[in-house]
C-alpha positions in Angstrom: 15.5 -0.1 -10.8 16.1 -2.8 -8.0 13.2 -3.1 -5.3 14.2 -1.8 -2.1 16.2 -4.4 0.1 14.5 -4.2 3.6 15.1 -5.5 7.0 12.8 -5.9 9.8 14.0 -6.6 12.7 11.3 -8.7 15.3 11.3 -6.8 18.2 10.0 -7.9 21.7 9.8 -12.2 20.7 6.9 -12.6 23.5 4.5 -9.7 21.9 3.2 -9.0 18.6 6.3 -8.5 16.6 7.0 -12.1 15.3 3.4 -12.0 14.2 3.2 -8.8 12.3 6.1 -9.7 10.4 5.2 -12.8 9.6 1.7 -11.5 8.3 3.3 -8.9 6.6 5.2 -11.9 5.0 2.2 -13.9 3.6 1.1 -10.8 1.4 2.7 -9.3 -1.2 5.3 -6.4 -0.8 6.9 -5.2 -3.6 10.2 -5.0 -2.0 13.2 -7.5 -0.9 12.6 -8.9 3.4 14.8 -10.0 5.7 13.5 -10.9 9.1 16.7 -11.0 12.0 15.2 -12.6 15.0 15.0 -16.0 16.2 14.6 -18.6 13.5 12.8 -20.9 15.6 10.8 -18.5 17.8 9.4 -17.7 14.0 8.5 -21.0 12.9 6.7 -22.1 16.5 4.6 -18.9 16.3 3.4 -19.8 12.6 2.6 -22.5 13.3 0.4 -21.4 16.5 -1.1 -19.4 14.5 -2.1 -21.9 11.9 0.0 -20.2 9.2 2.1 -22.3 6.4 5.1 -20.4 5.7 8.7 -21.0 3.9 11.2 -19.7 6.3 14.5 -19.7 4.7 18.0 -19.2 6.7 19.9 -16.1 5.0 23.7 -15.4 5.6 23.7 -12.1 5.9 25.9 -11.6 2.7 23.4 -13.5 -0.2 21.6 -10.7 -2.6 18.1 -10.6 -1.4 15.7 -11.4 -4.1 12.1 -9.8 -4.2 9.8 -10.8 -1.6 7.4 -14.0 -2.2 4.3 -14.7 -0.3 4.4 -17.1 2.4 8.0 -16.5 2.3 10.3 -14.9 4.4 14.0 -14.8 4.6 15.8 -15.2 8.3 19.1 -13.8 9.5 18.8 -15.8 12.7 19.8 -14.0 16.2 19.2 -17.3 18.6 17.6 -16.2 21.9 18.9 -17.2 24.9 15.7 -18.5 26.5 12.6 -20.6 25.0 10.2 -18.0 23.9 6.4 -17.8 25.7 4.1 -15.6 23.7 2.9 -12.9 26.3 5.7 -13.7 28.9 8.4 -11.2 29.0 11.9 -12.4 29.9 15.4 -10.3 30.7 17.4 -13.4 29.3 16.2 -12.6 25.9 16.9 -9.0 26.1 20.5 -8.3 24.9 19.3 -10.6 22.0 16.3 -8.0 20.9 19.5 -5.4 20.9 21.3 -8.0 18.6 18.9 -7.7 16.3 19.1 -4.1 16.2 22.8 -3.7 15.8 22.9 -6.4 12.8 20.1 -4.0 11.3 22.2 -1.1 11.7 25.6 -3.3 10.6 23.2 -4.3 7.5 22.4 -1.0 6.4 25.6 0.7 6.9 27.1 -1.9 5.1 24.8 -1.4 1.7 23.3 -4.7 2.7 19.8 -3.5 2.8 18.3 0.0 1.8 16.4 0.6 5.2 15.6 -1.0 8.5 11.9 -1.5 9.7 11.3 -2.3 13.7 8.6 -4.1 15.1 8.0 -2.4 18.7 10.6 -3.4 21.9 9.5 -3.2 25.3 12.3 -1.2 27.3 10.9 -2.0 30.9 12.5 -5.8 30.2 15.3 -4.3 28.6 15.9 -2.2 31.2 15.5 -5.2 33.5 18.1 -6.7 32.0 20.5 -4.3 33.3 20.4 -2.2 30.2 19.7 1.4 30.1 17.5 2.0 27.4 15.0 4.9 26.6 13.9 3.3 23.3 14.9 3.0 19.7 15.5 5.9 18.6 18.2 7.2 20.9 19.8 3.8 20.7 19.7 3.7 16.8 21.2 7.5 17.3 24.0 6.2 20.0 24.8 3.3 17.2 24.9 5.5 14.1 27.2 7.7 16.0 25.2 10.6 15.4 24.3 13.3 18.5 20.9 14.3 17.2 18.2 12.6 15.7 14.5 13.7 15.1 11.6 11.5 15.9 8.4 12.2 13.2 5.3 10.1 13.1 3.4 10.6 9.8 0.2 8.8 8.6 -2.9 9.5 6.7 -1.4 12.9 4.8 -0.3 14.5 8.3 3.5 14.4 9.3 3.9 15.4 13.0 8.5 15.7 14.1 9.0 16.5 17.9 11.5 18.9 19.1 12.0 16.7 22.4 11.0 13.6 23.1 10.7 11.4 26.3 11.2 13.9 28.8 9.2 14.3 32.0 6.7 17.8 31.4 8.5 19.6 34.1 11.6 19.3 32.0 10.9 20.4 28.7 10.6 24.1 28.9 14.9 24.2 29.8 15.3 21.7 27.0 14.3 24.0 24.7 16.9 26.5 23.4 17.7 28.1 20.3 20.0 25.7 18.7 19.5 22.9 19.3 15.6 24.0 17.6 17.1 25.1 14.5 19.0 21.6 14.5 16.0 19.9 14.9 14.2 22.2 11.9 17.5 21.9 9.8 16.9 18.1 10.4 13.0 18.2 9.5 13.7 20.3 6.6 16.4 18.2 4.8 14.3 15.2 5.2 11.1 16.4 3.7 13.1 17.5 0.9 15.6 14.3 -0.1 13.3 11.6 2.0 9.4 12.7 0.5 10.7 14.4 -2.6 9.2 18.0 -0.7 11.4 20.7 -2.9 10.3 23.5 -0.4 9.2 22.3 2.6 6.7 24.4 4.2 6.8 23.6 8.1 4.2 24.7 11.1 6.1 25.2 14.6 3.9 25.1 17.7 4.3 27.2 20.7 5.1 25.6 24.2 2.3 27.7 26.0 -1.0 28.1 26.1 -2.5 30.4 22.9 1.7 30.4 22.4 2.3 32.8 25.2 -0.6 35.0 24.9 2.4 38.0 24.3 4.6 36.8 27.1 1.5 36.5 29.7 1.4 33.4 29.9 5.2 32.0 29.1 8.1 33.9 27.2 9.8 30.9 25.4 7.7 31.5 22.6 9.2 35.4 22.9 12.8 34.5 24.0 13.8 31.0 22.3 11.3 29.7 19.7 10.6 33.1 17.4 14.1 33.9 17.4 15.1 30.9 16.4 12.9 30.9 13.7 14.0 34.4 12.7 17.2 33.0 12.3 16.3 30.2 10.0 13.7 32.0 7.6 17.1 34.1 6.9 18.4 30.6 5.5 15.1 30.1 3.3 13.5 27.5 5.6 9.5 28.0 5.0 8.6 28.2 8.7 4.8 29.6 10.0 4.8 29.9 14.1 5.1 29.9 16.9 1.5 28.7 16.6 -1.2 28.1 19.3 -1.3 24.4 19.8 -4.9 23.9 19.9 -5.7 26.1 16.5 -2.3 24.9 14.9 -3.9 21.4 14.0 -6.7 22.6 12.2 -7.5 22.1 8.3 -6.9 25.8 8.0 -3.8 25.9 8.9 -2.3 22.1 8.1 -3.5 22.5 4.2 -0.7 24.4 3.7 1.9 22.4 5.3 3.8 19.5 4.5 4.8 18.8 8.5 4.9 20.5 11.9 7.0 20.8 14.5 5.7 20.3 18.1 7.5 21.2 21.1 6.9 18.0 23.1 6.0 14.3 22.8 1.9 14.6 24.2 1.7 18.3 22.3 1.9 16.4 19.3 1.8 12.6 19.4 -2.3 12.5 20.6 -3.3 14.2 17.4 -1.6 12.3 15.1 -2.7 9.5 16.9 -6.6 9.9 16.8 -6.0 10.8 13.2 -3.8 7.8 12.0 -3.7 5.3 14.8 -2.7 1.6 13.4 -1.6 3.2 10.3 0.8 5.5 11.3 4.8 5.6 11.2 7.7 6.4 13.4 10.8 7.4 11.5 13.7 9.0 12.7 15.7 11.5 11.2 19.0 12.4 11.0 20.4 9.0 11.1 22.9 7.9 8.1 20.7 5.3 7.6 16.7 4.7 6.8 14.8 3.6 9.9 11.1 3.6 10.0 8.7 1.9 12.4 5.4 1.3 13.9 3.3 3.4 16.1 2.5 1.2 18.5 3.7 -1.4 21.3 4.7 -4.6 21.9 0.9 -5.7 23.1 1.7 -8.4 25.1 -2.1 -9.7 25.1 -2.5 -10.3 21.7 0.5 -12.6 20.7 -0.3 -15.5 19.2 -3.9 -15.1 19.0 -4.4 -14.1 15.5 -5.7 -10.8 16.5 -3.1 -8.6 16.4 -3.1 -6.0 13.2 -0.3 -5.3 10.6 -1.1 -2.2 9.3 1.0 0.0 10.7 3.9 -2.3 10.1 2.7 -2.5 6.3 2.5 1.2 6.6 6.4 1.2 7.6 7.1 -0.6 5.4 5.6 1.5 2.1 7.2 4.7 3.7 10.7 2.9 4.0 10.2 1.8 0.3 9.0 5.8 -0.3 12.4 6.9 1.2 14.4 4.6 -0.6 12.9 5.4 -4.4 13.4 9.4 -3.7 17.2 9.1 -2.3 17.6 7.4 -5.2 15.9 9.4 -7.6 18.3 12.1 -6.4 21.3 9.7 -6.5 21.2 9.5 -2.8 21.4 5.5 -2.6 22.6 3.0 -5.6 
């Protein structure tokens, strides 16, 4: 079987994401890389950072061999201004897009098996006079599709999100019965043809406190979330909930599940978090293509210095490379 073709694309030039990727590079992965970010912006920062390194120019149609240490193939995306390590700049912006829709051109294409994204920062995009809320709705907006799932997994736990970047006072009218089951239908499809999970057995959180406590203290739990669940248990899905939030992630209850649903971005994101922090993923779902990423930012403070960790870009890495070898196994990919 041929080793999973990956790209990664840079992400933010002046933060960590050049050097992640070009750690991740000098180790061995036992998949095909392609970087796509600035060729240049690549070779200055190794050598800052006092690291020898064969950067080789790829053409975006050459079959990718398997990665070497200290190697690293480039499809370059030139940026429009020099690049300062810890000094964000608009003029760079639409390029840190570029790189993105090459990715998504790459993989849709059945140029590479998955994409992998070092972390953006969207206040400079957004400076640029781009309106962007962040990678996932973008890679959704790109992929054509209208809705995506954001899970972050690490460390055995697996935590999807049935909103995402919403202000608190929004998310209880965001919530409604269809759009949940969408989001389960989503969950549940990936567990099974992404992690090899033949029958997913999911945990759904409530929205209020101790889920409602009967309608005292909240009634979506009564109105939208258990019906909604009602209706998709009649389908097969394994679903437990809704769930008090503070009991639901507790060993009692996550030993027998294989991912949970949480009802908004801080509900869920803080415990998977403390558990897995710096090894943790960020994958969306519901894409036609494989996307995984890390779990943190762009850390401004840390490029260049040698200090900035690659674990959780390693860690995206081995789950892109997981996703890959089960759609294949079920004769998902070539």
């Amino acid at each position: 079987m041929h080793v999973a073709r990956l790209a990664l694309t840079v992400g933010e030039p002046a933060g960590i994401g050049p050097d992640i990727c070009l750690e991740l590079a000098r180790r061995p992965v036992p998949a095909a890389l392609v970087a796509i970010g600035d060729l240049d912006c690549l070779r200055v920062r190794a050598a800052r950072l006092g690291w020898p390194m064969v950067l080789r120019p790829w053409d975006g149609e050459t079959p990718l061999g398997a990665h070497q240490p200290g190697q690293l193939f480039v499809l370059h995306t030139p940026l429009a201004a020099p690049c300062r390590p810890g000094q964000l700049n608009p003029a760079n912006s639409p390029a840190v897009l570029q790189t993105l829709d090459r990715a998504v051109h790459l993989a849709q294409a059945g140029l590479v098996d998955a994409i992998v994204t070092a972390p953006v920062h969207k206040g400079v995009i957004n400076d640029a006079g781009v309106s962007f809320t962040g990678h996932t709705e973008y890679l959704a907006e790109r992929t054509g599709v209208e809705r995506v799932v954001m899970l972050l997994a690490g460390r055995g736990l697996r935590v999807a999100l049935a909103t995402t970047h919403l202000p608190l006072s929004r998310v209880a009218a965001a919530l409604n019965r269809e759009d949940l089951q969408q989001t389960l239908r989503i969950l549940h499809r990936a567990l099974r043809q992404d992690f090899g999970i033949l029958d997913p057995r999911i945990l759904v959180a409530g929205l209020n406190p101790h889920a409602g406590e009967g309608g005292h203290l909240g009634r979506e739990e009564i109105e939208v979330i258990e019906p909604a669940l009602q209706a998709l248990r009649r389908e097969g899905l394994r679903l437990k909930g809704p769930l008090p939030a503070d009991t639901l992630f507790t060993p009692r209850f996550l030993e027998e599940a294989d991912a949970v649903l949480a009802m908004y971005h801080d509900q869920g994101l803080p415990v998977l978090k403390y558990h897995a922090f710096g090894e943790a993923v960020n994958i969306t779902l519901g894409l036609p293509i494989i996307r995984t990423s890390v779990d943190h930012g762009t850390a401004l403070e840390l490029a260049a210095t040698g200090r900035a960790e690659s674990s959780s870009l390693a860690a995206a890495v081995e789950t892109a490379i997981e996703m890959v070898r089960s759609r294949r196994l079920q004769g998902l990919l070539p």
